[in-house]
C-alpha positions in Angstrom: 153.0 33.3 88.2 151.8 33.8 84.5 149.1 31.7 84.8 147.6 32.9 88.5 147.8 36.1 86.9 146.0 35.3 84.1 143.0 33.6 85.9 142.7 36.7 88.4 142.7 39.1 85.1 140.2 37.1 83.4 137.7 36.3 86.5 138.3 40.3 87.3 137.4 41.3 83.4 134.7 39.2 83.4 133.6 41.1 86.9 134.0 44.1 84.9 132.0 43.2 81.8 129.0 41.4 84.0 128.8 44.9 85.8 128.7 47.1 83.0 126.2 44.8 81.5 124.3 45.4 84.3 124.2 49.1 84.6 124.2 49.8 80.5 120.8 47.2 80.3 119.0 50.0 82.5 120.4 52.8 81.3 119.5 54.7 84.4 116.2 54.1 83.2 113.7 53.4 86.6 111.0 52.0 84.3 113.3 49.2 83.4 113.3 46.5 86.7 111.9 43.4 86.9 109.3 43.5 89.8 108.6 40.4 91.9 104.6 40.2 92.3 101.7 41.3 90.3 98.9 42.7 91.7 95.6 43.5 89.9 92.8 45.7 90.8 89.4 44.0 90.4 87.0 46.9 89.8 83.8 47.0 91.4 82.3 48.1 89.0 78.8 48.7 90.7 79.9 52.2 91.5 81.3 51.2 95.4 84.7 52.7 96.4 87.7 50.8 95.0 90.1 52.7 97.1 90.3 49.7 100.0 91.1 47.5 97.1 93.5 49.7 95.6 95.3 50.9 98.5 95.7 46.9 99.1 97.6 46.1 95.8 100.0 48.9 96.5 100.5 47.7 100.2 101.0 44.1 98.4 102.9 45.0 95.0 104.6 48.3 96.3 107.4 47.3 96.6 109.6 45.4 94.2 106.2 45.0 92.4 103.5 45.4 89.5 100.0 47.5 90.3 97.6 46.7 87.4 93.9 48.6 86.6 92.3 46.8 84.0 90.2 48.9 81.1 87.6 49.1 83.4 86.4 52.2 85.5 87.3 52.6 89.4 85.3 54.2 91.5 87.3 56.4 94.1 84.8 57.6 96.9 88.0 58.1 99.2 91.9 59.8 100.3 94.5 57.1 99.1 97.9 57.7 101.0 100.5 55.2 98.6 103.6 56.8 99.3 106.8 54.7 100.1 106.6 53.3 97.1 109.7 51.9 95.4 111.1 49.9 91.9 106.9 49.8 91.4 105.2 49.6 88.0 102.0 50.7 87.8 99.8 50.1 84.5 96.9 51.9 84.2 94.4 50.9 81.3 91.5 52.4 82.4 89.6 55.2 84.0 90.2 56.2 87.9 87.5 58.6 88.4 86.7 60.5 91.8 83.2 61.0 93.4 81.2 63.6 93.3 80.8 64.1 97.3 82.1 67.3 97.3 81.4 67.3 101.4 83.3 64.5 101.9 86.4 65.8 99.6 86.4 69.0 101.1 86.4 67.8 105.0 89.0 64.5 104.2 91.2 65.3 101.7 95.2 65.9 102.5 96.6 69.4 103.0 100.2 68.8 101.6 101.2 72.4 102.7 100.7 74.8 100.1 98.5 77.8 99.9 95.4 75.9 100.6 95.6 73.2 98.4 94.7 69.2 99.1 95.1 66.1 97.8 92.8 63.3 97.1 95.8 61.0 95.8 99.3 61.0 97.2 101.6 58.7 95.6 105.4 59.0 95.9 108.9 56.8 96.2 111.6 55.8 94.1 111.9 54.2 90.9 108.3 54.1 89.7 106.8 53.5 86.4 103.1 54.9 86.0 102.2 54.0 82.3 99.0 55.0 81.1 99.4 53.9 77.6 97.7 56.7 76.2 94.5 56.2 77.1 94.7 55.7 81.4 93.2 58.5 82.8 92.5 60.0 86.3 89.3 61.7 86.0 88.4 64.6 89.3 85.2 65.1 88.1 85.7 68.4 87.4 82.3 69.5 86.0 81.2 69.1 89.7 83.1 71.4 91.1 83.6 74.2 88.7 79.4 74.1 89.3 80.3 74.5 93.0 82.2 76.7 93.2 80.7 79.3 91.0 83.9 81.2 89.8 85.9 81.1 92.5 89.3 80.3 91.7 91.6 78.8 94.5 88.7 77.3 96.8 89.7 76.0 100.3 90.3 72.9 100.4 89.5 71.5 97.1 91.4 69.0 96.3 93.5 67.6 93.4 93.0 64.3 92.1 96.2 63.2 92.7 100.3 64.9 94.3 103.0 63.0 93.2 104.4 63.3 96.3 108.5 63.1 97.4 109.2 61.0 94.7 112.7 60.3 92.8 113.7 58.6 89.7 110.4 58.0 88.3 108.6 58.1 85.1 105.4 58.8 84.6 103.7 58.6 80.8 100.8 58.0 78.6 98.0 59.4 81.1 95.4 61.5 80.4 94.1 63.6 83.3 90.0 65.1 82.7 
């Protein structure tokens, strides 16, 4: 009996310590998983909408996954709906910044419900990791439509660059929003 005993004890202390090794290593911590793939956006870098490509590496890599922008700029000439997300890292190193076809943003971006606010960027789920590393940014091209709007605070319709949207145990850090 003394040594059955002593097996179960041992294999159930050892179930013990691997578990709490398990849960103290994250700490609760959602930007600390390993994801499975690696997806990374190739800008265009001609000034053509990255969004398709974008929207691709988080259908890809958004789940379980990586989402990497190089130090590079992306042109965003279109709505980008990545919600659903979950245990995603995204890395941003370089510059997302939005068109200045003020029509277009006006008539397609996403009313999330609010006054009379929209959304040119919904990103949501669980357990994600945006780093920006201090120097990612997303840039709304502001300029453009403070000159549009001449004053007027609250516009219809304008949009934000980007809702976090519905999400839960997530970190986001290190971006820089112009």
């Amino acid at each position: 009996f003394q040594g059955k005993f002593s097996i179960k004890m041992r294999s159930f202390h050892l179930a013990i310590l691997a578990g709490s090794l398990f849960f103290d290593s994250t700490n609760g911590d959602p930007s600390v998983h390993s994801p499975r793939a690696t997806c990374t956006v190739q800008p265009s870098l001609n000034g053509t909408d990255d969004a398709p490509a974008i929207l691709s590496a988080f259908k890809t890599c958004g789940k379980d996954g990586t989402v990497v922008f190089l130090n590079h700029t992306y042109t965003i000439n279109s709505i980008m709906n990545t919600t659903g997300l979950s245990n995603c890292n995204i890395d941003i190193y370089g510059t997302l910044l939005w068109s200045t076809n003020i029509t277009y943003w006006l008539n397609q971006s996403m009313a999330f419900g609010y006054q009379n606010q929209t959304s040119a960027w919904w990103l949501g789920g669980n357990n994600i990791n945006v780093n920006g590393y201090g120097y990612g940014t997303l840039d709304g091209n502001g300029q453009a439509w403070y000159d549009f709007v001449k004053g007027i605070s609250n516009y219809p319709n304008r949009p934000q660059a980007l809702t976090i949207w519905n999400t839960t145990n997530s970190v986001f850090r290190g971006l820089r929003f112009v």
